[in-house]
ZADO-1210 file (C-alpha; in nm, 4 decimals, padded with zeros to 6 digits):
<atoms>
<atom x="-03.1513" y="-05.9511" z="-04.2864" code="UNK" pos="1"/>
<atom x="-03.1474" y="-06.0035" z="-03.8978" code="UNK" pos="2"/>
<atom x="-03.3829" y="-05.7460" z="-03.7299" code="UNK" pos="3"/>
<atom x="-03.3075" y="-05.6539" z="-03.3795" code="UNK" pos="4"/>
<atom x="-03.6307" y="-05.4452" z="-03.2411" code="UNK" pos="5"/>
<atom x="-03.5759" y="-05.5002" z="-02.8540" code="UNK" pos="6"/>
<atom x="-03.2347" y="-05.5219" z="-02.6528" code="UNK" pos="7"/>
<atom x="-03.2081" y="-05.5655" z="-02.2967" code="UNK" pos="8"/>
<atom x="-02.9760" y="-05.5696" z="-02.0749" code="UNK" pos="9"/>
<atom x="-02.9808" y="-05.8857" z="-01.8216" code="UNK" pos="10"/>
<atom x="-02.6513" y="-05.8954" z="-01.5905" code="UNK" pos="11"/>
<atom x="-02.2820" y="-05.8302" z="-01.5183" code="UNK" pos="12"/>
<atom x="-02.0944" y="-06.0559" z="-01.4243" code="UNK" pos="13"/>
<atom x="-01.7435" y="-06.0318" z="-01.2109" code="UNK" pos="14"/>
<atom x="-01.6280" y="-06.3791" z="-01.1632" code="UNK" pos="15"/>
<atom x="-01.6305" y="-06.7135" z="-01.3699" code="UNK" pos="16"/>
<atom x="-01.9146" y="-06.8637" z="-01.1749" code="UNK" pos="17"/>
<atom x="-02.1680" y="-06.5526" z="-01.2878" code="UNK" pos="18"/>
<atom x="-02.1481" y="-06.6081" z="-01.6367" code="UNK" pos="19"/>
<atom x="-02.4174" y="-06.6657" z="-01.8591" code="UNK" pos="20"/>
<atom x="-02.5185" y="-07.0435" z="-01.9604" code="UNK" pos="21"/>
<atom x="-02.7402" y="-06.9988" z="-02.2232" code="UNK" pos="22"/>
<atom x="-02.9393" y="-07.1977" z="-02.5873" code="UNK" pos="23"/>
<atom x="-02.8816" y="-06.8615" z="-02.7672" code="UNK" pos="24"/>
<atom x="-02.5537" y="-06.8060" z="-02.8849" code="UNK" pos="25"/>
<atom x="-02.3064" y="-06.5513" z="-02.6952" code="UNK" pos="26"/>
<atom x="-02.1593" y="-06.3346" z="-02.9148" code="UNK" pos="27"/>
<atom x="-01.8594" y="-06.1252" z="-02.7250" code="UNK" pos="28"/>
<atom x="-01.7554" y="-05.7704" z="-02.8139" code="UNK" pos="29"/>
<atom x="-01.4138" y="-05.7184" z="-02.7422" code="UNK" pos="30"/>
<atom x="-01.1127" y="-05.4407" z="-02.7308" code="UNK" pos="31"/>
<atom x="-00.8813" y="-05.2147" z="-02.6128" code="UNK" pos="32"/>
<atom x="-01.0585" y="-04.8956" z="-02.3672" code="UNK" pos="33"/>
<atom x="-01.1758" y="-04.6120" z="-02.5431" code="UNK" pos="34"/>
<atom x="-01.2147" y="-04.8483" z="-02.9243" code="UNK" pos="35"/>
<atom x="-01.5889" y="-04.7983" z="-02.9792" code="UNK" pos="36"/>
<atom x="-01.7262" y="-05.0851" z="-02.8008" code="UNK" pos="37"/>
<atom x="-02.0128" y="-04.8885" z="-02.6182" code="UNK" pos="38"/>
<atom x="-02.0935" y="-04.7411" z="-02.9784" code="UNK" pos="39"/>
<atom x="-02.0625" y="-05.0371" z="-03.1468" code="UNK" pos="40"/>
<atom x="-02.3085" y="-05.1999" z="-02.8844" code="UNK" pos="41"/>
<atom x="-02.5754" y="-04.8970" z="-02.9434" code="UNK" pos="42"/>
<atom x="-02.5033" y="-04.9280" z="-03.3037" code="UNK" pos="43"/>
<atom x="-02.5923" y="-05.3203" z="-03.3082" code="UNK" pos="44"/>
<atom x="-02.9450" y="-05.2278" z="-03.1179" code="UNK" pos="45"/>
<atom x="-03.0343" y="-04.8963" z="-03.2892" code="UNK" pos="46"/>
<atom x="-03.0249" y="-04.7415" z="-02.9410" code="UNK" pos="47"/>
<atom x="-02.8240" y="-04.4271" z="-02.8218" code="UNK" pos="48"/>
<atom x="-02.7585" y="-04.5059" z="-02.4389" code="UNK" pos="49"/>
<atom x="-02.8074" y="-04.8837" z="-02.4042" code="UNK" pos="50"/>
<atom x="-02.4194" y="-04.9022" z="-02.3278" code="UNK" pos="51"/>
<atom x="-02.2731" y="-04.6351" z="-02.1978" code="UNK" pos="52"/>
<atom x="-02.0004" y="-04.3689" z="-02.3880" code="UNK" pos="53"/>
<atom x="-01.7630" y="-04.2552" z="-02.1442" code="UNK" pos="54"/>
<atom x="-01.5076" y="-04.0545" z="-02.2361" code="UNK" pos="55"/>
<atom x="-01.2882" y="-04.1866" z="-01.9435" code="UNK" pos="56"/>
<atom x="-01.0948" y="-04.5317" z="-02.0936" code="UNK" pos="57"/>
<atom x="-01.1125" y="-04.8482" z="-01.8588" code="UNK" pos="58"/>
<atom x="-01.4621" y="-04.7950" z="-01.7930" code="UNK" pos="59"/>
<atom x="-01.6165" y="-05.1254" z="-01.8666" code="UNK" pos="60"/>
<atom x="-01.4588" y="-05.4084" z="-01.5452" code="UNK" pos="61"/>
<atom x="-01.7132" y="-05.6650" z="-01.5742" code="UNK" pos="62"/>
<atom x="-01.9037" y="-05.8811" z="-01.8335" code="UNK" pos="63"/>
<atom x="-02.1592" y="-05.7018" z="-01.9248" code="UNK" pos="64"/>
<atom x="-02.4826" y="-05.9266" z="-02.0777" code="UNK" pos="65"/>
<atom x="-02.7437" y="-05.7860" z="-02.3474" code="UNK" pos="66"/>
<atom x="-03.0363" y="-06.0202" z="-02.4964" code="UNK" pos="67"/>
<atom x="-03.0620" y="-05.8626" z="-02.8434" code="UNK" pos="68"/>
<atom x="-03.3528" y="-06.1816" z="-02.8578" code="UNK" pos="69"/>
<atom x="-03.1964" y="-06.3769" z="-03.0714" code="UNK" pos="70"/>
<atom x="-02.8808" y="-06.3745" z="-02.9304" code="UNK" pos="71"/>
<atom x="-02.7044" y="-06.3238" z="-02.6010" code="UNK" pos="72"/>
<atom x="-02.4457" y="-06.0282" z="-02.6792" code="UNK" pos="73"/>
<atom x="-02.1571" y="-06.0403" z="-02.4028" code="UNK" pos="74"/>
<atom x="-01.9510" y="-05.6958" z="-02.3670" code="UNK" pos="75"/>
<atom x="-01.6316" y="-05.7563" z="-02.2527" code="UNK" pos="76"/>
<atom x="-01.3419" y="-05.5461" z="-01.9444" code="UNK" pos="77"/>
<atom x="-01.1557" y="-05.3037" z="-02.2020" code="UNK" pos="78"/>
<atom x="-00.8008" y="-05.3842" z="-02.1990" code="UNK" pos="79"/>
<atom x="-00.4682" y="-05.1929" z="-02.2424" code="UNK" pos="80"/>
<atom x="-00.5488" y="-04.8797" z="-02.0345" code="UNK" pos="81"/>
<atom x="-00.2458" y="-04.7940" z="-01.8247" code="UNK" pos="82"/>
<atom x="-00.4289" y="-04.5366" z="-01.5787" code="UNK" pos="83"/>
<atom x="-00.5397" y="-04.8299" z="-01.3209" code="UNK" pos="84"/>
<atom x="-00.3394" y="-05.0279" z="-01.0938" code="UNK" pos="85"/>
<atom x="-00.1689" y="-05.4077" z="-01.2040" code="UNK" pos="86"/>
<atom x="-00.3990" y="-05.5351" z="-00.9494" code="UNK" pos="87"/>
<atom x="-00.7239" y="-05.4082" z="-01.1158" code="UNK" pos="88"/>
<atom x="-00.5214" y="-05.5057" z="-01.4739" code="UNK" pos="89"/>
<atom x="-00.4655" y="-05.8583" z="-01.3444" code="UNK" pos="90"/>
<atom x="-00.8511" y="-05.9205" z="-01.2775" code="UNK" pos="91"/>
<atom x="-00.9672" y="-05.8008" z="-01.5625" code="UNK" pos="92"/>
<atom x="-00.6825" y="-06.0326" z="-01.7584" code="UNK" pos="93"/>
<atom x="-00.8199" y="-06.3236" z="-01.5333" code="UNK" pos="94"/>
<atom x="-01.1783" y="-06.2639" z="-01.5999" code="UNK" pos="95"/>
<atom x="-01.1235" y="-06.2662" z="-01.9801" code="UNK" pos="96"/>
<atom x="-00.9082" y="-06.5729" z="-01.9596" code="UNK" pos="97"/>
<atom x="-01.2220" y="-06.7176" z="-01.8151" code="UNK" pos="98"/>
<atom x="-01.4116" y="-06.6255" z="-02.0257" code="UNK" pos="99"/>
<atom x="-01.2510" y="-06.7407" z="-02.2915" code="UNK" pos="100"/>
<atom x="-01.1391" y="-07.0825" z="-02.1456" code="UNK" pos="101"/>
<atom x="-01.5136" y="-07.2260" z="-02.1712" code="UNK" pos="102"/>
<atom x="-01.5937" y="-07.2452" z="-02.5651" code="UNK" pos="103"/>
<atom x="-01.9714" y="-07.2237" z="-02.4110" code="UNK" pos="104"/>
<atom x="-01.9171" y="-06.9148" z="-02.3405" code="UNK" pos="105"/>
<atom x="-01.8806" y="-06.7511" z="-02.6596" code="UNK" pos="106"/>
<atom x="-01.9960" y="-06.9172" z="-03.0013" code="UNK" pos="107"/>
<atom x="-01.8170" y="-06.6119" z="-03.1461" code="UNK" pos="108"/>
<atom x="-01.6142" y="-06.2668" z="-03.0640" code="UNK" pos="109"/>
<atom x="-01.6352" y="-05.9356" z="-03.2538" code="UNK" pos="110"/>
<atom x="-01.2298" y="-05.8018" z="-03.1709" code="UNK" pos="111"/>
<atom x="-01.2373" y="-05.4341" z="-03.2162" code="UNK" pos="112"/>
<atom x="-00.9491" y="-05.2415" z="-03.3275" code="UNK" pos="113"/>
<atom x="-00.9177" y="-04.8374" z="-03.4335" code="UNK" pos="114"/>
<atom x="-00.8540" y="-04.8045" z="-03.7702" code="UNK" pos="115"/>
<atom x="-00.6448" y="-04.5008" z="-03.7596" code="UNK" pos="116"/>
<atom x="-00.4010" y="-04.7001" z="-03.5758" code="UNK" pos="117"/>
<atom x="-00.1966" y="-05.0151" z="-03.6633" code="UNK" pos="118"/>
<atom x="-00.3039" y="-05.2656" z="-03.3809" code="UNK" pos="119"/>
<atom x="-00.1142" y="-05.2511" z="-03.0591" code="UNK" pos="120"/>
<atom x="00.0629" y="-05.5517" z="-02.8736" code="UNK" pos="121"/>
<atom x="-00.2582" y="-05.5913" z="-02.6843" code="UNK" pos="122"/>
<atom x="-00.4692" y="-05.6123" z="-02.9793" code="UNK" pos="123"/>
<atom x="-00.2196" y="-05.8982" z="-03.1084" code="UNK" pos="124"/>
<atom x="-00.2729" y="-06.0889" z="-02.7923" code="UNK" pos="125"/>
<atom x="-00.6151" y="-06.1172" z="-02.7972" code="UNK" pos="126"/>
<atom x="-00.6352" y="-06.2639" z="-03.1803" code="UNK" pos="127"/>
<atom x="-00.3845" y="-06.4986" z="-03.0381" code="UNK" pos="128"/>
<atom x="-00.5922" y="-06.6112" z="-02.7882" code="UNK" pos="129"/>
<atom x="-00.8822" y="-06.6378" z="-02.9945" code="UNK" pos="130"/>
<atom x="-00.6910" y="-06.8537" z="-03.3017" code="UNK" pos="131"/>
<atom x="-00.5624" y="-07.0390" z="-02.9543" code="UNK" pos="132"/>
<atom x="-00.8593" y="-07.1089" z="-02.8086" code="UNK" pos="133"/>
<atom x="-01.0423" y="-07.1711" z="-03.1538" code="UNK" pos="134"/>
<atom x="-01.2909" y="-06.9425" z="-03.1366" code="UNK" pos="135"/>
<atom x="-01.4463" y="-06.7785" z="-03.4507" code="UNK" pos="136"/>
<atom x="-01.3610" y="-06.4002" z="-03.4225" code="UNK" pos="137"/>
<atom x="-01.3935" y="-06.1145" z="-03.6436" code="UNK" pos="138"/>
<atom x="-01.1771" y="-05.8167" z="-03.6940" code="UNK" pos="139"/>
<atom x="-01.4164" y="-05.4912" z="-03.6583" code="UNK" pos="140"/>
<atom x="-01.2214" y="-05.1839" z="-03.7779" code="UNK" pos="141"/>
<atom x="-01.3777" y="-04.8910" z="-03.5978" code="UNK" pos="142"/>
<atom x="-01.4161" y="-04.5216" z="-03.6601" code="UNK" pos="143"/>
<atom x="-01.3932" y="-04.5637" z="-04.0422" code="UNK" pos="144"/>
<atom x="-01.5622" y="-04.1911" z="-04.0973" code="UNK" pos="145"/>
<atom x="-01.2540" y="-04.0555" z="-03.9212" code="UNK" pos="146"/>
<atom x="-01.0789" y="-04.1396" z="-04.2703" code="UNK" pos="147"/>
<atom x="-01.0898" y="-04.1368" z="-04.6251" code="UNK" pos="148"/>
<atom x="-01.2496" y="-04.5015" z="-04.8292" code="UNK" pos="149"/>
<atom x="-00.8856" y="-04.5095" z="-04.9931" code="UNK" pos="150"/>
<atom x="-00.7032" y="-04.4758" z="-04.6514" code="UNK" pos="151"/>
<atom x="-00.9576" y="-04.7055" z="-04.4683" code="UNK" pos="152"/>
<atom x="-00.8772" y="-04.9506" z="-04.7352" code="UNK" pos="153"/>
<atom x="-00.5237" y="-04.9146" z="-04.6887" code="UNK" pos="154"/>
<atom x="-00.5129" y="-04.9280" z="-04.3098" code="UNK" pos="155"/>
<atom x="-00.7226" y="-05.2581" z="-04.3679" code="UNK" pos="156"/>
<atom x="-00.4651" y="-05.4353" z="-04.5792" code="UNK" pos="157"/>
<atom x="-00.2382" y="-05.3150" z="-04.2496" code="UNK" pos="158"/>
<atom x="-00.4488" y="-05.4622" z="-03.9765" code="UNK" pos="159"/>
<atom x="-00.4856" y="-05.7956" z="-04.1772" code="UNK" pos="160"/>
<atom x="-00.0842" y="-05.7816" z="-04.2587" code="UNK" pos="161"/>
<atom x="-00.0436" y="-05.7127" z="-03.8586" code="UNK" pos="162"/>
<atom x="-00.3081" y="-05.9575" z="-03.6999" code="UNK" pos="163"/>
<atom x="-00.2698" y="-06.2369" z="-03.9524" code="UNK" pos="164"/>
<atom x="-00.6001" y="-06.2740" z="-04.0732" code="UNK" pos="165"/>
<atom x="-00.7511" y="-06.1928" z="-04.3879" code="UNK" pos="166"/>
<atom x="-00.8770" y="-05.8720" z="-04.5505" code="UNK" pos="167"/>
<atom x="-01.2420" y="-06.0371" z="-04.6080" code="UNK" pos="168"/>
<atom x="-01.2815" y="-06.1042" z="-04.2135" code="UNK" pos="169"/>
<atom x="-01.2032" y="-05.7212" z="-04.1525" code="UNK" pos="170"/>
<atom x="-01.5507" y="-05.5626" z="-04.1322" code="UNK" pos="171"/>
<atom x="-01.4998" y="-05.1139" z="-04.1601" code="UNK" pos="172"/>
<atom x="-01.6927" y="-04.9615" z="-03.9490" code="UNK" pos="173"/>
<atom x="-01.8185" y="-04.6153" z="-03.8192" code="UNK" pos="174"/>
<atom x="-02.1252" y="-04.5376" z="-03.5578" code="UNK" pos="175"/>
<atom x="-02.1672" y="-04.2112" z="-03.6906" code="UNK" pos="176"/>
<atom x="-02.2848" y="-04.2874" z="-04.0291" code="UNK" pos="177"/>
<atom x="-02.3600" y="-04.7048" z="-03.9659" code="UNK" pos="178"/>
<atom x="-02.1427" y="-04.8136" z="-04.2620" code="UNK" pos="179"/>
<atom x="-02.0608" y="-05.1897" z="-04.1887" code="UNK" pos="180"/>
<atom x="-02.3948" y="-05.2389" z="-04.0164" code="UNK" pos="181"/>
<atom x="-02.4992" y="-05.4465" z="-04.2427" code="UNK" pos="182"/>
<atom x="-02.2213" y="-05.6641" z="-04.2518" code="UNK" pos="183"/>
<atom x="-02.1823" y="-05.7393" z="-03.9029" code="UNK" pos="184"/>
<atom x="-02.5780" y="-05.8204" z="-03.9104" code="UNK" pos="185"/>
<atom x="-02.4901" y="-06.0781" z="-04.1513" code="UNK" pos="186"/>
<atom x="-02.1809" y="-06.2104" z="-03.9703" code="UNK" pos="187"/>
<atom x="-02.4025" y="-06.2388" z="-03.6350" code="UNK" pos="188"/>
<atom x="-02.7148" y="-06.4002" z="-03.8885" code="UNK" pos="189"/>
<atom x="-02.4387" y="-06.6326" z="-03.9506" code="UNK" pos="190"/>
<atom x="-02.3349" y="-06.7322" z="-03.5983" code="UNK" pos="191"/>
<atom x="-02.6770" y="-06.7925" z="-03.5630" code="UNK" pos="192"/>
<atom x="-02.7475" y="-07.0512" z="-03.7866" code="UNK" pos="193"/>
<atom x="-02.4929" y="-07.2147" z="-03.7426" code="UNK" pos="194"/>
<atom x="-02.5917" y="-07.2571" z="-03.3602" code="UNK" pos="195"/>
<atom x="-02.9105" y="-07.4311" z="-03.4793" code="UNK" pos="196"/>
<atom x="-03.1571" y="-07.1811" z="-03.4770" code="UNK" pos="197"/>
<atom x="-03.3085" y="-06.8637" z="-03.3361" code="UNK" pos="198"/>
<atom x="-03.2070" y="-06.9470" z="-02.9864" code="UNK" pos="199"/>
<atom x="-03.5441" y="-06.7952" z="-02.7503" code="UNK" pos="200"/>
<atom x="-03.4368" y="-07.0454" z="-02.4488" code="UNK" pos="201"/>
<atom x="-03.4444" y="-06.9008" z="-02.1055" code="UNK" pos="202"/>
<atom x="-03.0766" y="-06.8408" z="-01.9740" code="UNK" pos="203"/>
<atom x="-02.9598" y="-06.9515" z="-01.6078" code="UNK" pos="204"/>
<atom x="-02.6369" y="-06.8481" z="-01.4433" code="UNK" pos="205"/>
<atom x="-02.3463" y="-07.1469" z="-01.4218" code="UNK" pos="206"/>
<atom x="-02.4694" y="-07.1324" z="-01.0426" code="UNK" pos="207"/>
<atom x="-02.7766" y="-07.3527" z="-00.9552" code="UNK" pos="208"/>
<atom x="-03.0485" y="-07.1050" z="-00.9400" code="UNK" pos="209"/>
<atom x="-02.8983" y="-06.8234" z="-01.0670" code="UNK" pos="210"/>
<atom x="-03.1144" y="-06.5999" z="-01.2475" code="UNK" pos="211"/>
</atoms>
């Protein structure tokens, strides 16, 4: 099993020309504000405060960059929170379309989703856009302790019914008590062979001497 032992984190970026070029694969986090993607992240690297909880949705605007050493882990804007201006809502969409746009970018994305809730429009678009750009996602349920292992289960069958994917890329979730840890180390163990190895190359920014 994949042992992470020292995370860093390395940048943000705000604009297409600061992301990260890198050998290691990028593996994105992705979700609507207030998901679980801060926990998730702390969860991943067995640290408490390496991304930040807030309490306030909307939190996250840029790309935020983590070397977990084997792997470049790339936390991406929240979407769907309605308390910011269509201005601020539009940048973020752009940066993620970005993103996205570049398969270099991102040699996978982890697409969180609540699973108390069924997925909202949002979360819909964004599988879309990841079956339309061809990039290998998985569905991370979130905040499975809030709920029963029978009602989990259900709600799974839901999310798969409602994202059109299937039950065995759905990985359950819960920072509080780690369940699914395991299987997301697997997925990302994975991602990384099938990138061709452990990945310890230096990064560089797209511009010429970016650090």
């Amino acid at each position: 099993m994949l042992k992470i032992t020292d995370v860093t984190f390395v940048t943000s970026a705000a604009s297409k020309s600061q992301f990260i070029k890198s050998e290691k694969p990028v593996i994105a986090v992705c979700g609507k504000s207030n998901v679980g993607k801060s926990s998730f992240i702390n969860m991943l690297a067995n640290r408490k405060k390496l991304a930040r909880v807030s309490k306030d949705p909307g939190r996250t605007r840029l790309v935020n960059y983590f070397d977990f050493g084997a792997f470049i882990l790339a936390d991406l804007p929240g979407y769907g929170f309605a308390k910011v201006s269509k201005a601020e809502k539009a940048r973020w969409a752009r940066l993620m379309e970005d993103f996205f746009a570049d398969r270099s970018n991102c040699a996978h994305a982890f697409s969180l989703v609540d699973i108390r809730h069924e997925p909202t429009a949002d979360d819909v678009n964004m599988i879309n856009f990841l079956y339309a750009g061809l990039i290998p996602f998985t569905v991370v349920a979130t905040k499975a302790d809030k709920l029963s292992r029978m009602a989990g289960l259900g709600n799974t069958k839901k999310i798969a019914a409602k994202l059109k994917c299937g039950e065995g890329n759905i990985i359950l979730t819960s920072s509080q008590t780690r369940l699914g840890l395991e299987q997301v180390l697997g997925r990302i163990e994975g991602v990384i062979a099938l990138h061709g190895g452990e990945g310890e190359s230096d990064m560089k920014n797209t511009e010429e001497g970016g650090e």
